[in-house]
C-alpha positions in Angstrom: 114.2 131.5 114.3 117.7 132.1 115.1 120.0 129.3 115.6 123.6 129.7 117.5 126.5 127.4 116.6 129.7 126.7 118.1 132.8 127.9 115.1 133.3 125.0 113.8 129.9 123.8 113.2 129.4 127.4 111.9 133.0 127.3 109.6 131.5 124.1 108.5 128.0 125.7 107.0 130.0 128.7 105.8 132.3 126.1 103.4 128.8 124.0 102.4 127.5 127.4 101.6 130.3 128.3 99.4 131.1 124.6 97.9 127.4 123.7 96.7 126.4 126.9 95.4 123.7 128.2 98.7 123.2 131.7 98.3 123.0 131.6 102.6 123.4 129.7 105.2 119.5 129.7 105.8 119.1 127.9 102.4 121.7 125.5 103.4 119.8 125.1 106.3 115.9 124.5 104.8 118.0 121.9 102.2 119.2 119.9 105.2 115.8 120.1 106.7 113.9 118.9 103.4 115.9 116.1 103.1 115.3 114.6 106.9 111.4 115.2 105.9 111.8 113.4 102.7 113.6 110.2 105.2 111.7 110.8 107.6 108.1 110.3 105.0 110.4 107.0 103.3 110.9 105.2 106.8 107.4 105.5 107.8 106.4 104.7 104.4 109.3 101.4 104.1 107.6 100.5 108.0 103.7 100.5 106.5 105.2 98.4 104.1 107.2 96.3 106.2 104.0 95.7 108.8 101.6 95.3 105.8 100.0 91.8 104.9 101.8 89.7 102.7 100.6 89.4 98.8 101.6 87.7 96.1 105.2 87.3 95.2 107.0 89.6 92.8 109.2 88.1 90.3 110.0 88.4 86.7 106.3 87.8 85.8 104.5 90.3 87.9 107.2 93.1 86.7 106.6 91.7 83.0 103.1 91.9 83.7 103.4 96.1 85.1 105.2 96.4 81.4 102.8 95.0 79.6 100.0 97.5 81.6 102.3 100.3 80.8 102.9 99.0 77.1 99.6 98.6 76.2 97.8 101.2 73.6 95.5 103.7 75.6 91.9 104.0 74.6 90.9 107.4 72.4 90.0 109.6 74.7 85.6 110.2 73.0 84.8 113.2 72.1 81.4 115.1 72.3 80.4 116.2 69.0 
C-alpha cells in the first residue's frame, strides 16, 4: 500500500517518527491504526453496553462484594495420585 501526503502532513509524520522513537514512518503509521481499532472495539463495546438491559445497581456493596470474590482463598487444585 502506498500512501501520498501533502508536506506538511508528511513533515508532520517525519517529526512523530523522530520524537516518539518509530524506526519509520510505516510503524508510526500501523501505531495510529491500532489505536482507532482499539476505539473503534471500545465504542461498540460502551454501545452493547449502553443498549443492554438494565441489572442491578452498582454501588459500594456490589464492588465490596467483586473483592471479597477476588479475596477469597482458592481451592487446592486435587491431584491424581
Amino acid at each position: 500500500m502506498n500512501i501520498s501526503l501533502p508536506e506538511n502532513l508528511k513533515a508532520f509524520v517525519d517529526e512523530q517518527v523522530g520524537l516518539r522513537g518509530y524506526g519509520t514512518s510505516s510503524e508510526y503509521l500501523r501505531e495510529l491504526i491500532r489505536r482507532d481499532q482499539d476505539r473503534v472495539h471500545l465504542r461498540g463495546l460502551l454501545l452493547a453496553g449502553a443498549s443492554s438491559p438494565s441489572t442491578q445497581a452498582v454501588d459500594a456493596s456490589y464492588f465490596n462484594a467483586l473483592r471479597d470474590r477476588v479475596h477469597q482463598p482458592r481451592p487446592s487444585p486435587k491431584r491424581d495420585a
